[in-house]
C-alpha positions in Angstrom: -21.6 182.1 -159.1 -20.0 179.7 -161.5 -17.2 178.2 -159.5 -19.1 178.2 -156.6 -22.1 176.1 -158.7 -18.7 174.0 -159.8 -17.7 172.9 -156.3 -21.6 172.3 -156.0 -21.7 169.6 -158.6 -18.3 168.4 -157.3 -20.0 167.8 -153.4 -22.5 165.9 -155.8 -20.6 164.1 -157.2 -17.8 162.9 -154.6 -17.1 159.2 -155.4 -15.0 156.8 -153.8 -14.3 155.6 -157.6 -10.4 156.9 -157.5 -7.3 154.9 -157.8 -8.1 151.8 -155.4 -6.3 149.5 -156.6 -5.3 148.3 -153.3 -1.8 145.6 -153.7 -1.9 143.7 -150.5 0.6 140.8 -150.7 0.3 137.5 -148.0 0.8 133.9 -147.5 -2.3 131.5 -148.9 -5.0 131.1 -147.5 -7.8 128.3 -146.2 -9.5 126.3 -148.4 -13.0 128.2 -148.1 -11.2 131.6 -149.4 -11.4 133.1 -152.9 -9.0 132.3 -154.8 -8.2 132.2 -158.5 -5.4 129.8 -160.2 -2.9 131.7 -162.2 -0.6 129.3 -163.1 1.2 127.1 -160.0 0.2 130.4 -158.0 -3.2 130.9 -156.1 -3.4 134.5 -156.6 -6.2 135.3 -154.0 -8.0 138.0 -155.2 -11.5 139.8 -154.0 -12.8 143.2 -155.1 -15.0 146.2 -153.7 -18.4 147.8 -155.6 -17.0 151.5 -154.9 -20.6 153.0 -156.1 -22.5 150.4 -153.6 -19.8 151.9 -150.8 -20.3 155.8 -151.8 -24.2 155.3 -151.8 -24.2 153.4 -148.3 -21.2 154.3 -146.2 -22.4 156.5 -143.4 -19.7 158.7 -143.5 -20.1 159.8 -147.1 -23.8 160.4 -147.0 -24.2 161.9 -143.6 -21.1 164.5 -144.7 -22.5 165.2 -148.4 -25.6 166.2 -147.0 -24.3 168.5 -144.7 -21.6 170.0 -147.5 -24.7 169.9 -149.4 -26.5 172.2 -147.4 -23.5 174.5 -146.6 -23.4 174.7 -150.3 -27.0 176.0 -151.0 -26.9 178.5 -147.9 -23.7 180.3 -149.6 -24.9 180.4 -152.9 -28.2 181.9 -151.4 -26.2 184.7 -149.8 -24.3 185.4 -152.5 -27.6 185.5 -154.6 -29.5 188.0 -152.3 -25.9 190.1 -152.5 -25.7 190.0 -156.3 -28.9 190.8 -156.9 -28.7 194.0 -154.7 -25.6 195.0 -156.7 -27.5 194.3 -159.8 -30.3 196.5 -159.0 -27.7 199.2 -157.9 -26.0 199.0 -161.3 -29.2 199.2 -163.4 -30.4 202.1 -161.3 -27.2 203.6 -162.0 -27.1 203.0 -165.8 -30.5 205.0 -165.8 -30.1 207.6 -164.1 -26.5 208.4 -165.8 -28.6 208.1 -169.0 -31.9 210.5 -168.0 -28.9 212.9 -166.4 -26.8 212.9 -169.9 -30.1 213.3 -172.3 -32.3 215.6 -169.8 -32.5 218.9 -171.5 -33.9 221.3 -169.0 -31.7 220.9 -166.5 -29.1 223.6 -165.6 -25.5 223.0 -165.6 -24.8 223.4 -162.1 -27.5 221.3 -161.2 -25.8 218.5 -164.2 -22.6 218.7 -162.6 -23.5 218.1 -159.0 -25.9 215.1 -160.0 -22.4 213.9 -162.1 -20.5 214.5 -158.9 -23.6 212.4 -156.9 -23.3 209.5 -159.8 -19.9 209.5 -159.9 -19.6 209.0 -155.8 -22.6 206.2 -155.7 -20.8 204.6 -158.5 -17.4 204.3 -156.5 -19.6 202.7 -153.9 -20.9 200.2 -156.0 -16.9 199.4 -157.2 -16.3 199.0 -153.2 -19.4 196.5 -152.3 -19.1 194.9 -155.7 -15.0 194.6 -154.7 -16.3 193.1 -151.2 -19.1 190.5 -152.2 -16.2 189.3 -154.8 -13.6 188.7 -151.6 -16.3 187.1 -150.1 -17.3 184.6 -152.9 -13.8 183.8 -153.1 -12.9 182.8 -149.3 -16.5 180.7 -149.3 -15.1 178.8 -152.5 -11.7 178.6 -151.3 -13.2 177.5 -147.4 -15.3 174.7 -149.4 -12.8 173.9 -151.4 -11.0 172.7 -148.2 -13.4 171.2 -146.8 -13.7 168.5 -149.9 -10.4 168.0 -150.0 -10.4 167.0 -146.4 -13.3 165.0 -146.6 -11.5 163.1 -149.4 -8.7 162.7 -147.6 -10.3 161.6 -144.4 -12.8 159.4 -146.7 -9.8 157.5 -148.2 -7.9 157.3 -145.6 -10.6 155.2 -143.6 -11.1 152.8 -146.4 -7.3 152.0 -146.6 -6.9 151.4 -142.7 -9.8 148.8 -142.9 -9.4 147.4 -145.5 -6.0 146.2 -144.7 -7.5 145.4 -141.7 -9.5 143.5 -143.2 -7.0 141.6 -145.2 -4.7 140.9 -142.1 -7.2 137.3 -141.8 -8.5 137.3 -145.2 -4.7 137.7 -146.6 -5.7 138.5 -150.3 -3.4 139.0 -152.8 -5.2 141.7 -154.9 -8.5 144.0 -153.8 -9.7 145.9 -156.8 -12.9 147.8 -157.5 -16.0 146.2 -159.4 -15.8 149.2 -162.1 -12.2 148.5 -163.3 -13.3 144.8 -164.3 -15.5 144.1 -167.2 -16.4 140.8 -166.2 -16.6 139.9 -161.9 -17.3 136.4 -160.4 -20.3 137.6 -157.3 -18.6 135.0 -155.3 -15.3 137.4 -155.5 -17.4 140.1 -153.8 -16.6 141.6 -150.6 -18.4 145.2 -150.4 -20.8 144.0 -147.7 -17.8 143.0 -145.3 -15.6 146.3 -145.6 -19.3 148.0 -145.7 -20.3 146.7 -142.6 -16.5 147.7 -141.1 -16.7 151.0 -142.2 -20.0 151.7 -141.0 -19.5 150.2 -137.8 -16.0 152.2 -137.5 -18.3 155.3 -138.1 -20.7 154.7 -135.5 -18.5 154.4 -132.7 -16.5 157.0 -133.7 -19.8 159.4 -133.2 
């Protein structure tokens, strides 16, 4: 259950918080825009509160939950599975141990209840051998499916916001965590927010 509690925490943890660092290069523009004076150059430059976004974006939320809940119904499977085969090993373990220290039974009757042991204990190799391939398609299945919600989840934050910055022309968009220090006038999370959330709806 460890890796599959691993790709738990990751689903918790998905964050838009990668490499944003978004270079979109244009001519200047009006007088009302952000801008900031780097020499003779008015570098225009804006940037996005990634945590605001992964708390508030539709997509991200509406899609966690659900991976969230795919997540707890596997590992309860897998539980109810593990603890059968736990039970089934313990039961064995005893009853190889009252077979090899029971005094008063006959040797023909030993051997046959080794023969019987030895049989339910290949069983227990095969089902233990099946819940493992089992584990290990639901990891690699959800596995997958982060890695396509990542990709999807990127993917619609780059088309709008350089859709966004066809009118607003900015030279750099960077994320609020890779700055120490961030003028709120240079804030535009609300704006690509409000795009992404509206691109969302319609799409559903």
């Amino acid at each position: 259950m460890k890796n599959l509690s691993l790709i738990l925490n990751l689903v918790l943890a998905v964050a838009v918080g990668v490499l944003f660092w978004l270079h979109f290069k244009g001519g200047k523009g009006t007088e009302a825009t952000k801008h900031i004076n780097f020499g003779d150059k008015n570098m225009r430059i804006a940037y996005v509160d990634v945590e605001k976004i992964d708390s508030s974006y539709k997509y991200i939320t509406d899609k966690r939950s659900i991976m969230e809940k795919e997540v707890e119904a596997s590992r309860n499977s897998l539980a109810s599975t593990e603890q059968l085969l736990t039970a089934a090993q313990t039961k064995l373990q005893e009853d190889a141990y009252n077979l090899e220290n029971n005094a008063n039974i006959s040797m023909t009757d030993k051997y046959n209840k080794q023969k019987e042991l030895q049989a339910r204990y290949e069983k227990f190799q095969q089902d233990y051998a099946v819940y493992q391939q089992r584990k290990d398609v639901m990891e690699r299945e959800l596995d997958a499916k982060i890695q396509n919600f990542n990709k999807a989840m990127m993917q619609s934050l780059d088309n709008n916001i350089k859709k966004y910055n066809l009118d607003q022309k900015y030279d750099y968009i960077l994320t609020k965590q890779q700055m120490l220090l961030a003028n709120d006038s240079l804030d535009i999370t609300e704006d690509i927010l409000n795009m992404l959330n509206q691109e969302y709806l319609d799409s559903k």
